[in-house]
N, C-alpha and C positions, 0 to 999 in steps of 0.2 A: 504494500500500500504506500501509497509517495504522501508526501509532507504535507502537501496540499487536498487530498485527501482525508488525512487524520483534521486536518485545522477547519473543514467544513461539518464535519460530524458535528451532530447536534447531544449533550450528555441524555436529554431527555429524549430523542430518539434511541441512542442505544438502549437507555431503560427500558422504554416500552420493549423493542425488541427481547431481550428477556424476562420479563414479563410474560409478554403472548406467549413465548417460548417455553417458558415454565410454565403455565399454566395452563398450554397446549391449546389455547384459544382464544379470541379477541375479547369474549363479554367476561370471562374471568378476570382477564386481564385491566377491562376498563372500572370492573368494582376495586382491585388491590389499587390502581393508578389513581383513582377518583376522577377521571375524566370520561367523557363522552366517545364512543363507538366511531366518530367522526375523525376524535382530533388523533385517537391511535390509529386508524386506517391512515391517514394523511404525512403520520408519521414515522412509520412503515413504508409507504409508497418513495416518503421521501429519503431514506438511508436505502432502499434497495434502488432509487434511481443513481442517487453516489454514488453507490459502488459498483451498479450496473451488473447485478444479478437478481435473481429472487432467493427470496433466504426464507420464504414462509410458505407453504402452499394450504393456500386456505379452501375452507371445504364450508355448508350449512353445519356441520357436524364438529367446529374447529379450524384448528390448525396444525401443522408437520412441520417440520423443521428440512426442508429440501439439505441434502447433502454439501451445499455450499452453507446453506443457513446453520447447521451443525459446527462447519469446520469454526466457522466465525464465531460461533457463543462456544467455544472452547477456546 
């Protein structure tokens, strides 16, 4: 990952990202975060356009951690 990269991350987009992750899905995730279903989709969308992969694959039933989404929350 280059310089410029890490200095766009947002701290509260990684949070969410493990969050969702840990808790295997988006509405889990918006009760532990206290925010709305919106601003974590938005916030999500926007750490997997930085780094220009999907790291989530989200279903009605949750979410999965795609094999890049893995390597990254480790």
């Amino acid at each position: 990952m280059s310089q410029k990269q890490e200095q766009q991350m947002d701290i509260e987009e990684l949070r969410t990202f493990v969050e969702v992750a840990d808790a295997k899905g988006v509405t889990k995730a918006t009760r532990r975060l206290g925010v709305s279903k919106s601003i974590v989709s938005r916030r999500l969308a926007r750490l997997e356009q930085d780094l220009d992969v999907q790291l989530l694959a989200r279903t009605t039933h949750g979410a999965a951690l795609t094999e890049a989404g893995a390597t990254f929350r480790d």
